[in-house]
C-alpha positions as CSV (number, residue, x, y, z in Angstrom):
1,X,24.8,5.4,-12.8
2,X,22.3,7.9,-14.5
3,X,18.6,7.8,-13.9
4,X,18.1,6.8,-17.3
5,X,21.0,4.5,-17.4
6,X,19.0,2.7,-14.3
7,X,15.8,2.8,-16.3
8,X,16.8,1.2,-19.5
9,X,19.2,-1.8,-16.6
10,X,15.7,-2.1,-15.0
11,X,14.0,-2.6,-18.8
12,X,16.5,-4.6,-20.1
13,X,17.1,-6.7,-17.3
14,X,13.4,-7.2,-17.0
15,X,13.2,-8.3,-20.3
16,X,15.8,-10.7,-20.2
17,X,14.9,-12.6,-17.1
18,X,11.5,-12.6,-18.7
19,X,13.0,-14.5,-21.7
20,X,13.9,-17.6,-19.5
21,X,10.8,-17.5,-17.8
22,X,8.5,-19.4,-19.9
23,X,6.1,-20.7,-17.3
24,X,5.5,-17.2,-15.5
25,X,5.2,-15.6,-19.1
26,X,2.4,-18.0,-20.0
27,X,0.8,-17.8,-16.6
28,X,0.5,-14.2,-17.6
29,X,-0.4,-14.3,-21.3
30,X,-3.7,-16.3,-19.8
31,X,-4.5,-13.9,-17.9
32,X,-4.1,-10.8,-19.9
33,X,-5.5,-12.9,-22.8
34,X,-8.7,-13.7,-20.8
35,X,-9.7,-9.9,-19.8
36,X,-9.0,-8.9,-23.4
37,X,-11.5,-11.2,-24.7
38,X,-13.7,-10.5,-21.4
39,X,-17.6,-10.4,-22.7
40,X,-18.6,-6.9,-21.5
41,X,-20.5,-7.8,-18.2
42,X,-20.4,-6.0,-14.7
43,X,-23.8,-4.3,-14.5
44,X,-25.8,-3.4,-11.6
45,X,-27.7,-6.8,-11.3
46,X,-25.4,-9.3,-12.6
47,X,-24.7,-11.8,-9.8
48,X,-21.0,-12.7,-9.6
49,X,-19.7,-16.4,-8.9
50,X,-16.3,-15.9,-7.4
51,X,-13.7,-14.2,-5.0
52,X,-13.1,-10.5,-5.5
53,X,-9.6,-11.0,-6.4
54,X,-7.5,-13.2,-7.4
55,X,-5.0,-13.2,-4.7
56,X,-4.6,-14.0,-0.7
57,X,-6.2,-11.7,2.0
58,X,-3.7,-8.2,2.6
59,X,-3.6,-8.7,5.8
60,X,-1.1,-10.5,7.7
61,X,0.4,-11.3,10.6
62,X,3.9,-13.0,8.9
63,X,6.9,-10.7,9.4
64,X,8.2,-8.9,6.4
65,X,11.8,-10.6,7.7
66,X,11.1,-14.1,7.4
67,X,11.9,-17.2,5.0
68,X,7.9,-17.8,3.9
69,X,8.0,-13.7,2.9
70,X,11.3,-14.5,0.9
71,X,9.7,-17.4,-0.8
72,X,6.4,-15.2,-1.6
73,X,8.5,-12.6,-2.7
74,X,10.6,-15.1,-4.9
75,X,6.8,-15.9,-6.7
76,X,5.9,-12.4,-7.0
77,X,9.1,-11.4,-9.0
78,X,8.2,-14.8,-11.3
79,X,4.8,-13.2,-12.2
80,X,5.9,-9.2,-12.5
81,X,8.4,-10.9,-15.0
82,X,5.3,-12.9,-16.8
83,X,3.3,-9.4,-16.7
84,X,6.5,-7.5,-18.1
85,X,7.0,-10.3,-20.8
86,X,3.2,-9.8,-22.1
87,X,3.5,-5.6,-21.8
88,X,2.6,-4.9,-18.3
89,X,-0.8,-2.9,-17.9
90,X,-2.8,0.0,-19.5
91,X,-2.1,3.5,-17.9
92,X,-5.1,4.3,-16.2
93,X,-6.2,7.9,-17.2
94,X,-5.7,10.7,-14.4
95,X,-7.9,12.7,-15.0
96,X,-11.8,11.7,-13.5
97,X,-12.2,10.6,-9.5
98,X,-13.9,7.4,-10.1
99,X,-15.8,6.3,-7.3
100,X,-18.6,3.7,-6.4
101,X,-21.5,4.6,-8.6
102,X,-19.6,6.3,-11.4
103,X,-20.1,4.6,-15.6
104,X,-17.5,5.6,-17.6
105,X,-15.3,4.5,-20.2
106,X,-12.1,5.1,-18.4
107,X,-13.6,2.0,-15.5
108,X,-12.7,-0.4,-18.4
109,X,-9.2,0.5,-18.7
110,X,-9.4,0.6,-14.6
111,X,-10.9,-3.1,-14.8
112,X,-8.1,-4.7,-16.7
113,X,-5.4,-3.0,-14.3
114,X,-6.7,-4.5,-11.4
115,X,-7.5,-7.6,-12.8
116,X,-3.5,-8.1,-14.4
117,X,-2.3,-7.1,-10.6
118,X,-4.4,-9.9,-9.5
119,X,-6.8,-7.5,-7.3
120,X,-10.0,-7.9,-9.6
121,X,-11.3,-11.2,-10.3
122,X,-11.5,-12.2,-14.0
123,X,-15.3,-13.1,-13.7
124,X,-15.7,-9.8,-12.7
125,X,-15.7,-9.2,-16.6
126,X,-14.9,-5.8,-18.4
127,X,-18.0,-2.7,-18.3
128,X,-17.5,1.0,-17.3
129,X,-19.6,0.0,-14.5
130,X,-18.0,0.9,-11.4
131,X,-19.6,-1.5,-9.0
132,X,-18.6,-3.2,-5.9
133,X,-16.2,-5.4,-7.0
134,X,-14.1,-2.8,-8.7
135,X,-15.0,-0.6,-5.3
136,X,-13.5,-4.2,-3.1
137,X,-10.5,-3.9,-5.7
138,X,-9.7,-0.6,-5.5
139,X,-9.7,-1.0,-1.7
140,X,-7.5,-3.8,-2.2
141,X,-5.0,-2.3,-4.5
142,X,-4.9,0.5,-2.1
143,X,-4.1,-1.5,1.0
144,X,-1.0,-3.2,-0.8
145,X,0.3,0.1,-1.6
146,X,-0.3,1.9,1.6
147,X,-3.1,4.3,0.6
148,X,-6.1,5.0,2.4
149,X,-8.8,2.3,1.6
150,X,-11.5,4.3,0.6
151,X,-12.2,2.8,-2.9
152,X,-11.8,6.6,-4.8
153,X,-9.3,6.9,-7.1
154,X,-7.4,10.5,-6.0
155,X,-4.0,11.5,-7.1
156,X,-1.9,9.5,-4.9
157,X,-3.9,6.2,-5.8
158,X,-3.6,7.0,-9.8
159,X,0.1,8.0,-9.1
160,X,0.9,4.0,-7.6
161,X,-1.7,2.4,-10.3
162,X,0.4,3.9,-13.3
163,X,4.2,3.0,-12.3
164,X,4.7,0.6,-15.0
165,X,5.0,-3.2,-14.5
166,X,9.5,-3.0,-15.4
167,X,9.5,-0.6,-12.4
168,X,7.7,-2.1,-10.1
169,X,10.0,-5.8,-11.2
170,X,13.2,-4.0,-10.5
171,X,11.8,-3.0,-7.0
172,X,10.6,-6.4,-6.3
173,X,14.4,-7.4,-7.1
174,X,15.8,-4.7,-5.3
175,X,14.0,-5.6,-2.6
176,X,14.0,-9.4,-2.5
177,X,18.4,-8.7,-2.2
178,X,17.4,-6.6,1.2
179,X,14.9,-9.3,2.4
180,X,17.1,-12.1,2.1
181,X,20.1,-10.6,4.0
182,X,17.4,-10.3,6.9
183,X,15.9,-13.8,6.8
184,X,18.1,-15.8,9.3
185,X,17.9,-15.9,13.2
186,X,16.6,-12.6,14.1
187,X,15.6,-13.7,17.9
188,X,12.8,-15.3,19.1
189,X,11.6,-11.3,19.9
190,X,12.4,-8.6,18.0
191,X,11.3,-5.5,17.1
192,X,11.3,-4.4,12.7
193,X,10.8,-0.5,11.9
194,X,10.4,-0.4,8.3
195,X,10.9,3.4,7.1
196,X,9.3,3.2,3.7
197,X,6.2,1.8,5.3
198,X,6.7,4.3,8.2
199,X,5.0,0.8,10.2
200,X,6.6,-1.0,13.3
201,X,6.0,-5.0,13.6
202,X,6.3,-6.5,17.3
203,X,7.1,-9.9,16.5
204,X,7.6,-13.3,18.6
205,X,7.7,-16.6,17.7
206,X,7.7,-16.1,13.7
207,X,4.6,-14.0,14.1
208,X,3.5,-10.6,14.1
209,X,1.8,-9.8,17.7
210,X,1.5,-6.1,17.2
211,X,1.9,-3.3,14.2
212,X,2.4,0.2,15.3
213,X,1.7,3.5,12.5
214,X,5.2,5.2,12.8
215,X,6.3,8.9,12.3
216,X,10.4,8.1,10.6
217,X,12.6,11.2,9.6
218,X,12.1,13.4,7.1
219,X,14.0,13.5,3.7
220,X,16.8,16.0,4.5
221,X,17.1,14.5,8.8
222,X,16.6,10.5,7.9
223,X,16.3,7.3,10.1
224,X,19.3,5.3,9.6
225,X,19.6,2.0,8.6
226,X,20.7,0.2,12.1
227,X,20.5,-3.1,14.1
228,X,20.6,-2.7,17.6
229,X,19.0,-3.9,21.1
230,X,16.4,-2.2,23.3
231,X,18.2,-2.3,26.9
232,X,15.8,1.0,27.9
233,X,12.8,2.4,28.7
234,X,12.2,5.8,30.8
235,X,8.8,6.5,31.3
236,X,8.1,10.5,31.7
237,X,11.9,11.0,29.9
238,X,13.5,14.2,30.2
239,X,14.1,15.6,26.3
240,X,17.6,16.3,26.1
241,X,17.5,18.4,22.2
242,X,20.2,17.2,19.9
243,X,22.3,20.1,18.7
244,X,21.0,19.9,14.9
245,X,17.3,21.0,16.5
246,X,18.9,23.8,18.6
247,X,20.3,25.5,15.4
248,X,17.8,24.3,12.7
249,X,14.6,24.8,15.2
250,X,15.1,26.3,18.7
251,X,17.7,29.5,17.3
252,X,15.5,30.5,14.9
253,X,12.1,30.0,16.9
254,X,13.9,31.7,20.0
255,X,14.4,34.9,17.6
256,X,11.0,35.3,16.0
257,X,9.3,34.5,20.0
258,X,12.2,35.1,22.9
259,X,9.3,33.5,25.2
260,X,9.7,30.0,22.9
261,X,11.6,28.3,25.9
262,X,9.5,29.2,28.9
263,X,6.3,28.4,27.0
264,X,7.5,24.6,26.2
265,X,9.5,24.2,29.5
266,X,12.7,23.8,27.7
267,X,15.9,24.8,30.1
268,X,19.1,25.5,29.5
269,X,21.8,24.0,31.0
270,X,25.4,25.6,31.1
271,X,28.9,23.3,31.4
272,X,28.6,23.2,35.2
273,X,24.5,21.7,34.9
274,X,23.5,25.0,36.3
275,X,20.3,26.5,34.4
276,X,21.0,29.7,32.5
277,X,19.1,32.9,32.1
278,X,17.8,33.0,27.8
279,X,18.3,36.8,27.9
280,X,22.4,36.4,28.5
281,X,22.2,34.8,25.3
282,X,22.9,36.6,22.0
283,X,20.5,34.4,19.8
284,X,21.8,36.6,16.6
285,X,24.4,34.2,16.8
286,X,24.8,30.4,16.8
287,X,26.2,30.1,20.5
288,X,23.4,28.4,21.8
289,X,24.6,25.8,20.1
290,X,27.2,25.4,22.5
291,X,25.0,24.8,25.7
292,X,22.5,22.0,26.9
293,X,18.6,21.9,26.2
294,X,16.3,19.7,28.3
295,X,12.7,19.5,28.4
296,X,11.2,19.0,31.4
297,X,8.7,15.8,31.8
298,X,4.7,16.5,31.0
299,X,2.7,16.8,28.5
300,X,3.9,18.3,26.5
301,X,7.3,17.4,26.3
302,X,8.5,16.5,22.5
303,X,8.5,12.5,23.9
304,X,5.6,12.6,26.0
305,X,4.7,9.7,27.8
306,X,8.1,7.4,27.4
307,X,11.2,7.0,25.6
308,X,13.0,3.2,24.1
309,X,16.4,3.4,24.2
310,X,18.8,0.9,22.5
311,X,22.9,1.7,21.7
312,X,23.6,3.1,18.7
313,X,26.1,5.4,16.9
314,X,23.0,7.8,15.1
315,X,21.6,8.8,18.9
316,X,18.2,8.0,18.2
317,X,15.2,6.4,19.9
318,X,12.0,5.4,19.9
319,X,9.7,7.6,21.4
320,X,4.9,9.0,22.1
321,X,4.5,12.0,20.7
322,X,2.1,14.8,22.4
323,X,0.8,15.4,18.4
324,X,-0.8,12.2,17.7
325,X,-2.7,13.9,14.9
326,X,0.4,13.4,13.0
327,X,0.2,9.4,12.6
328,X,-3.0,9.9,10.5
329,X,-1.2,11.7,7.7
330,X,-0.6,10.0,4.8
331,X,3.1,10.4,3.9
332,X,4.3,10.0,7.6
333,X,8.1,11.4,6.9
334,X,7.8,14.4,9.6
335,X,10.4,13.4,12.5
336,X,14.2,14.6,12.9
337,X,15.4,10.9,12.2
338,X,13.9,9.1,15.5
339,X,11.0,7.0,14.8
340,X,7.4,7.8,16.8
341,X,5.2,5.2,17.7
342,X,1.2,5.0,17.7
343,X,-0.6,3.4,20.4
344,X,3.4,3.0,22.4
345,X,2.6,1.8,25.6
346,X,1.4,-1.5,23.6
347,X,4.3,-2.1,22.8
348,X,6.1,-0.5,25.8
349,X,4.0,-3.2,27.6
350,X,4.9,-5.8,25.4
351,X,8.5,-4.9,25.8
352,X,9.2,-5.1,29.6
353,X,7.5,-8.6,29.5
354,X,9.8,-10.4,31.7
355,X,11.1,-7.4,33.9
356,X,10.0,-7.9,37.2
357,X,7.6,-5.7,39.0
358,X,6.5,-3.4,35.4
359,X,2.9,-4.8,34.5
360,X,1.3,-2.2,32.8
361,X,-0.3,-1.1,35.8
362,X,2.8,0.0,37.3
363,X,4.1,1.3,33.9
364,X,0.4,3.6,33.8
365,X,0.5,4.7,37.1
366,X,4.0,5.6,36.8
367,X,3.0,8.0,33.9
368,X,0.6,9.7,35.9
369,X,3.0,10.1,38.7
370,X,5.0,12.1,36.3
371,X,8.4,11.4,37.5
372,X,11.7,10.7,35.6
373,X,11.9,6.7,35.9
374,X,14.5,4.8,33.7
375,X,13.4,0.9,33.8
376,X,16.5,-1.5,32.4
377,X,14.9,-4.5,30.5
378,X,15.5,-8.0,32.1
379,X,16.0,-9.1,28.6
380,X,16.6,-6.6,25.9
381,X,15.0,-6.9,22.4
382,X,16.3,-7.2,19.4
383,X,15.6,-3.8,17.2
384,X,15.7,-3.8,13.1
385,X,16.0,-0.2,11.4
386,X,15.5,-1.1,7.7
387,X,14.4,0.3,4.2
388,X,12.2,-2.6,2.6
389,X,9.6,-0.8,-0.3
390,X,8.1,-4.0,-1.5
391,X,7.6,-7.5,0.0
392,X,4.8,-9.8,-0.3
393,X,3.0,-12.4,2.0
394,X,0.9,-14.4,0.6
395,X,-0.5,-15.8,-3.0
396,X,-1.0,-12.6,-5.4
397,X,-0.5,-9.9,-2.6
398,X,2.4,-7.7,-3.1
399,X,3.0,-4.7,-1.4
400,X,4.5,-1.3,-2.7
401,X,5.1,1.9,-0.7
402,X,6.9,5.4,-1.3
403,X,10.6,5.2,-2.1
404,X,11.1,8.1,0.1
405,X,14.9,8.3,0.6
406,X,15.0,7.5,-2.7
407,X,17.2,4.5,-2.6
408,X,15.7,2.3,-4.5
409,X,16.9,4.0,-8.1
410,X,14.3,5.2,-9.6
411,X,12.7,8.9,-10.0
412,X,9.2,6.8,-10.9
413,X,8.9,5.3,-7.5
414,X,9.4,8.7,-5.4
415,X,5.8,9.1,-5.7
416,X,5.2,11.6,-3.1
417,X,7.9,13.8,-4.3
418,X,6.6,14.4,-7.6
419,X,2.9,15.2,-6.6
């Protein structure tokens, strides 16, 4: 199926559910119908009556994999096909940062978005006023969407604002198919990395106990799509390099610096497990390839502090990271296809719950000991590789990220690609 074929199946298909959905449509013509004839209000020293929004709080601690986040889901498409039926929303103009403090023309336009996605209360009324209820919306809109909350509207912000209402529908459906395959008995612990979000959910007894920033794989090395069981952990691991990072990374590196090895304690290991000497290599060539490389435990080893092993046909793991810089970044797609977790030994902690003799103390002070020490979970944990770009948990909050692997069908939603 063409791009544009997939465009006009998500148009037309938009439209035509819209048709049937009378009560969602109506729902929606209100609203829009409201902030049209909104009296002009919003200065700096009106008083305002009601919530900032229109929706539920962002945050949450219900699982993206759960029945309630199918239901709310469910809702959300019945309102994107209301908003479609009545013309989605205004494009927002690209071309101004507006910020707290700014008045201008374009904060009108701004205003009515916010208020048809449900993130700007209709009392909040239409000015160009900027104020701090278009700042708490902003915020708002960015948190659903994955964006740094910082209320200024930069390129990245404007980029998810103005992906039309159709599009963002068809991944709501696309999405809600994914969600629903992943509702039933997941265990009563498991462990969810979603690689659109590039975010890890900890969760146990239908809640989310702990959310973890993740580093996933980059376009061209991806995370698969996997369900699996964490039987592992080694704390101070060994990094044994797969043989796609010996010939995409550690050839050419060892070429432009012959010194590349000795300065990140990366061996080489011949057939018989004896080390080998780099210079009896010709690294002109590919035969590298051939031979084992393993990173000795420390600091800086590519792993750092531990490693979550769980069987799977992709060999990859869960794993720290000595460049914790990294989790800060925006678009988080910067790993070889195994996922890195902020804050690990959280959830490392978390994990070994219920193996004898590992309270984090131990697990700490077996870090700084900085031996090799595999640790075989009493009872493994349930692990969920999956590609969910929208979902929703509550009332009026509906989340959007990246389609990064592009999977999703539509050259509109691979925002970070076309910026």
């Amino acid at each position: 199926m063409s791009m544009k074929t997939t465009r006009r199946f998500f148009l037309s298909g938009a439209g035509a559910i819209a048709a049937t959905a009378f009560a969602g449509a109506a729902s929606a013509q209100d609203v829009i119908g409201d902030i049209l004839k909104s009296s002009r209000r919003g200065n700096w020293d009106d008083t305002f009556d009601a919530r900032a929004s229109e929706g539920g709080k962002v945050a949450s601690n219900l699982p993206i994999f759960s029945p309630q986040t199918v239901s709310y889901i469910e809702q959300a498409v019945g309102r994107y096909q209301g908003i479609v039926a009545q013309g989605g929303w205004p494009i927002v103009p690209a071309t101004k940062k507006l910020k707290l403090g700014v008045v201008d023309a374009d904060v009108e336009v701004l205003r009515k978005r916010l208020m048809i996605a449900g993130d700007l209360s209709l009392n909040a009324g239409i000015s160009p006023a900027f104020d701090t209820y278009v700042d708490g919306a902003v915020k708002r809109f960015q948190a659903r969407h994955g964006l740094p909350s910082d209320g200024v509207l930069g390129q990245y912000s404007y980029a998810a604002m103005n992906v039309s209402a159709p599009v963002r529908l068809g991944q709501l459906e696309t999405n809600l198919v994914r969600l629903r395959s992943m509702s039933g008995d997941l265990g009563y612990r498991y462990v969810m990395v979603n690689i659109p979000a590039a975010q890890i959910e900890a969760v146990e007894n239908g809640r989310v106990v702990l959310r973890h920033t993740a580093i996933v794989g980059k376009i061209d090395r991806q995370t698969p799509i996997l369900n699996s069981k964490i039987n592992e952990v080694i704390v101070n691991p060994y990094w044994n390099a797969p043989e796609s990072i010996v010939r995409k990374d550690i050839i050419p590196l060892m070429r432009k610096n012959p010194q590349y090895l000795a300065e990140n304690s990366i061996r080489i290991l011949g057939p018989d497990g004896n080390e080998m000497d780099p210079t009896t290599i010709d690294w002109n060539t590919e035969d590298a390839a051939k031979f084992r490389f393993r990173q000795d435990p420390g600091a800086g080893n590519a792993m750092a502090s531990v490693k979550i092993n769980f069987p799977n046909p992709h060999a990859v793991y869960m794993h720290d990271t000595p460049q914790q810089s990294l989790f800060s970044k925006l678009m988080r797609f910067d790993s070889s296809g195994c996922v890195r977790v902020q804050n690990v030994r959280d959830l490392v902690t978390w994990l070994l719950r219920g193996t004898e003799g590992w309270d984090r103390q131990r697990f700490e002070q077996t870090i700084k000991s900085g031996e090799s020490t595999p640790v075989q979970l009493a009872d493994p944990v349930p692990v969920y590789f999956t590609y969910v770009s929208a979902w929703s948990t509550g009332d009026a909050v509906v989340h959007f990220r990246d389609d990064i692997y592009a999977r999703d069908g539509v050259d509109e939603l691979q925002i970070s690609s076309a910026l």
